[in-house]
N, C-alpha and C positions, 0 to 999 in steps of 0.2 A: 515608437522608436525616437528615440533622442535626436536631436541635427548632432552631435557628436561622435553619435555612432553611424549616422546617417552618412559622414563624411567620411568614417574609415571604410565604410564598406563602400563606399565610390574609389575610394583611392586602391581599394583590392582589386575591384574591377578594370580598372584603365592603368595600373602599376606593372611592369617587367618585373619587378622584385619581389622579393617573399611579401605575399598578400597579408598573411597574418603577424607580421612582425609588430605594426603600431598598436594594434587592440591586444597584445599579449603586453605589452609596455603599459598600459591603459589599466590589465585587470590587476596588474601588480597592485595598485592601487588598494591600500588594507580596509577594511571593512570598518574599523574606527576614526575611518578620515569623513570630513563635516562635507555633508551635501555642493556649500558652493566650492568651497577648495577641490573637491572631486571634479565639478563641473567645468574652474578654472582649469585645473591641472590635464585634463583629458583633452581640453578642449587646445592648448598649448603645445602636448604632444602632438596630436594631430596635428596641428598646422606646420612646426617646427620639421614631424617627418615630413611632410608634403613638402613644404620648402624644398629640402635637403634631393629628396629622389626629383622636384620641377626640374631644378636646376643642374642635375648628377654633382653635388658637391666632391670633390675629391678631399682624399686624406691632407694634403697638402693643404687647401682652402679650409679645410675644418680646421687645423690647428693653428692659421693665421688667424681663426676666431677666437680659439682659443686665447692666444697670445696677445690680442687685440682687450679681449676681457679683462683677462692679467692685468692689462694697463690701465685701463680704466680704474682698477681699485687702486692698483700700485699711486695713482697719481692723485690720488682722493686723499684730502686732509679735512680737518676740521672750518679750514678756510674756502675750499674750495670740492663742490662735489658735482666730480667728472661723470659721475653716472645721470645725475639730473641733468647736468648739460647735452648729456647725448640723448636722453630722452625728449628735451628742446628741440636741440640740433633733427632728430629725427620725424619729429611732427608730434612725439606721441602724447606730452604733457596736453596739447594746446588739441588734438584730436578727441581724450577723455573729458577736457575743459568741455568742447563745443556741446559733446554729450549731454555733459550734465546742466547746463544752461537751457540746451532745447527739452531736455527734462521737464527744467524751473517753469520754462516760456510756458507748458502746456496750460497751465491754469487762464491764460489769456492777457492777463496785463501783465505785462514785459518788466521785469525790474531793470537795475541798469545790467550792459552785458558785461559777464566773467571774461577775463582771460588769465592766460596761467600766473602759477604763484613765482616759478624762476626761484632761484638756488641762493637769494642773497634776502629774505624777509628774514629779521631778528626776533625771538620773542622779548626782548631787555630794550624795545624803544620806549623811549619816556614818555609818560604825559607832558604836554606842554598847554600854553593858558592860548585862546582862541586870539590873534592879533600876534603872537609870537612870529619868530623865523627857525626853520629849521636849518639855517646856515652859519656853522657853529665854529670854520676853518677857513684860510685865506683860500680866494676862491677866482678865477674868471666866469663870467656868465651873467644872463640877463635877471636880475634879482626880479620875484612874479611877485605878485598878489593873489592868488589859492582861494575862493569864496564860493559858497553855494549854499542848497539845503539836501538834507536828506528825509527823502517823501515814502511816503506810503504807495506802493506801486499802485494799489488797488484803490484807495480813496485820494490821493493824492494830498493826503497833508501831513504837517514836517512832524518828525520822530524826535523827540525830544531824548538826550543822551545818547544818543550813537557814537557809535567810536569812528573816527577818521585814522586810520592808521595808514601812512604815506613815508616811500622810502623812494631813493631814487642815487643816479652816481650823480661824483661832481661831474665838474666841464672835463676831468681828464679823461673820464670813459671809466673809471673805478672806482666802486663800493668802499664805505670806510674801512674794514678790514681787509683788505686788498691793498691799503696804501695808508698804513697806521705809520709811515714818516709824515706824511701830510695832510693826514685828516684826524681829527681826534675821536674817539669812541663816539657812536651816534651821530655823529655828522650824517646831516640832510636824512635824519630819522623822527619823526615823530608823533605819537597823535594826541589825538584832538576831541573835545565831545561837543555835541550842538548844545547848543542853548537852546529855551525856552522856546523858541520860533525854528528850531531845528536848524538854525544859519551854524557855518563854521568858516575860518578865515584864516588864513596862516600866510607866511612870507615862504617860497621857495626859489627853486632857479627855474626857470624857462630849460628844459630836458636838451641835451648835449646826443647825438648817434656816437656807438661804439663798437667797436671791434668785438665779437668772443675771445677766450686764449685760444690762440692757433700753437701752442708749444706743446700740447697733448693728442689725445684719441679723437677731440673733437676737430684739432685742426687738421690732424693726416684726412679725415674723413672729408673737411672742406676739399683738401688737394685732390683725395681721390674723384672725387663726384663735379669737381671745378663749379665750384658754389663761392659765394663769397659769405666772410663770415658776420657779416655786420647787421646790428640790430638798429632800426629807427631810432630816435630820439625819443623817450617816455619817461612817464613817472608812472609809480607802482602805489596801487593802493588797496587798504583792508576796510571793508563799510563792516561793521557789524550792531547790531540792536538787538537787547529782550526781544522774545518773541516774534523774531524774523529770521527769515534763512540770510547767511551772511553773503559776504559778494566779495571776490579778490579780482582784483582789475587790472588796466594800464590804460592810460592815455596818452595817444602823440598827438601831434604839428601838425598839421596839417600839408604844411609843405617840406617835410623831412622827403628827401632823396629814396631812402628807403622803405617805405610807406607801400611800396606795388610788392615790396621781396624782403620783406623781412626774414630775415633767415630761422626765425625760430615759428613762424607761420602765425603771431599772436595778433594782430590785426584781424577788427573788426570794425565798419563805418561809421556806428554808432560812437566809438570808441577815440576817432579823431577828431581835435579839438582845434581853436583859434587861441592864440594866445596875440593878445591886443595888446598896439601900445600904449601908453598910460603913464601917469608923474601923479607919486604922491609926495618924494621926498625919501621915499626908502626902496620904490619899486620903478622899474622902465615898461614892464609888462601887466595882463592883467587877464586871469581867465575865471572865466564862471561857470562853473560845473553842478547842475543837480546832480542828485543819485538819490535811486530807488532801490529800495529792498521789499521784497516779496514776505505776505507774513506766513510764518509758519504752518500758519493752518486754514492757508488758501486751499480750496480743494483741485484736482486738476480738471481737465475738460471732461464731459461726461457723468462727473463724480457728482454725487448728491450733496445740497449745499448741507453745512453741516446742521444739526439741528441744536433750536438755541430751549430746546422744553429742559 
């Protein structure tokens, strides 16, 4: 017996309401739908009817959900998408994140930790040359110094060609398409490949905290739940190499205010960083960051090492 089925027929047993109503919803289900979509899908109904009869939803309450939905798409542009935010807002980006990291972890040596990708990565950021800046627009903030290597989780030596892909807002708390009067295309976007020794080195800003928009779905939901909407101070980053699983990141401050309650739940200790002061004539700060990637054909725990005949 399935836990899927296993769960509607618990909900038959202990429900006041038509016992058979979700598993009739469930066999609708056609005979040329794909194994996990079926598993997905069965397993959604069930929980969504469970929800509904937990709580006795009323008709009223359902179609403020409804109408709550409606907005979310209504308020979605190409600039801006209200459904990944509320997926943020709600835990669940950074909850499939944690999954698939404790996934990666199984093999034993830790690469560096994931956190979510967030609704503002470009696929159109530039390569730029290793010593550049990505501060490309008049700006306030502490101009960094960005340096590290990217290693080999498992052997521990540097990957030569990795891509550093790094985005992050300015100091006003917004993405360059969010604020195209003040920022020009790719501002504070860019990556980077290691060199030879797997070092990579760029100019950025020392990370700014910011507000979410509270003018949509996601901020009625701050008012309803009296949360606040504000994210720590980070920058965003994409590791990727040949023959290694990739890694989408963030790192904060250490002493960012919101570092205990981030509101999007993306914080992890590993994750928090120093960012030092420092004078080289283009920089006030200055942080050093390894990172690791796990190679693809690590085996996980238990697994038999793979054979090399």
């Amino acid at each position: 017996m399935s836990d899927t089925t296993k769960n509607a027929n618990e909900s038959k047993k202990t429900s006041r309401f038509d016992p058979n109503f979700t598993q009739n919803v469930i066999n609708a289900i056609g005979p040329k739908c794909d194994d996990r979509t079926r598993e997905i899908f069965s397993s959604l109904i069930t929980h969504l009817h469970d929800f509904a009869r937990e709580v006795e939803l009323t008709t009223e309450e359902w179609m403020a959900g409804v109408k709550f939905v409606n907005w979310i798409g209504q308020i979605s542009t190409p600039q801006r998408n209200e459904a990944h935010r509320m997926s943020d807002v709600l835990g669940l980006e950074s909850l499939v994140d944690e999954m698939a990291h404790a996934q990666m972890s199984e093999a034993g040596d830790i690469p560096t930790s994931s956190a979510i990708l967030g609704p503002f990565w470009s696929p159109r950021a530039p390569f730029r040359d290793n010593g550049d800046t990505i501060i490309r627009s008049p700006h306030e903030g502490l101009v960094t110094l960005m340096k590290g290597k990217v290693l080999d989780s498992v052997t521990k030596k540097p990957i030569v060609n990795a891509v550093v892909d790094i985005w992050q807002a300015s100091s006003n708390g917004k993405y360059d398409f969010q604020d195209p009067d003040n920022q020009e295309d790719n501002n504070l976007r860019g990556k980077f490949r290691t060199n030879e020794n797997g070092d990579y080195w760029f100019y950025c800003l020392r990370p700014t905290a910011y507000s979410l928009p509270t003018d949509g779905p996601a901020g009625a939901i701050f008012k309803l739940l009296d949360r606040h909407p504000f994210r720590p101070a980070h920058i965003h980053l994409m590791i990727t190499a040949d023959n290694y699983k990739g890694c989408v990141t963030q790192i904060f401050p250490k002493d960012d205010p919101y570092i205990a309650t981030d509101t999007v739940f993306a914080v992890k200790d590993d994750l928090v960083v120093d960012f030092v002061p420092f004078e080289d004539g283009k920089a006030v700060r200055k942080l050093e960051l390894d990172l690791s990637l796990a190679p693809k054909d690590q085996p996980a725990k238990g697994d038999p090492t793979p054979s090399t005949a």
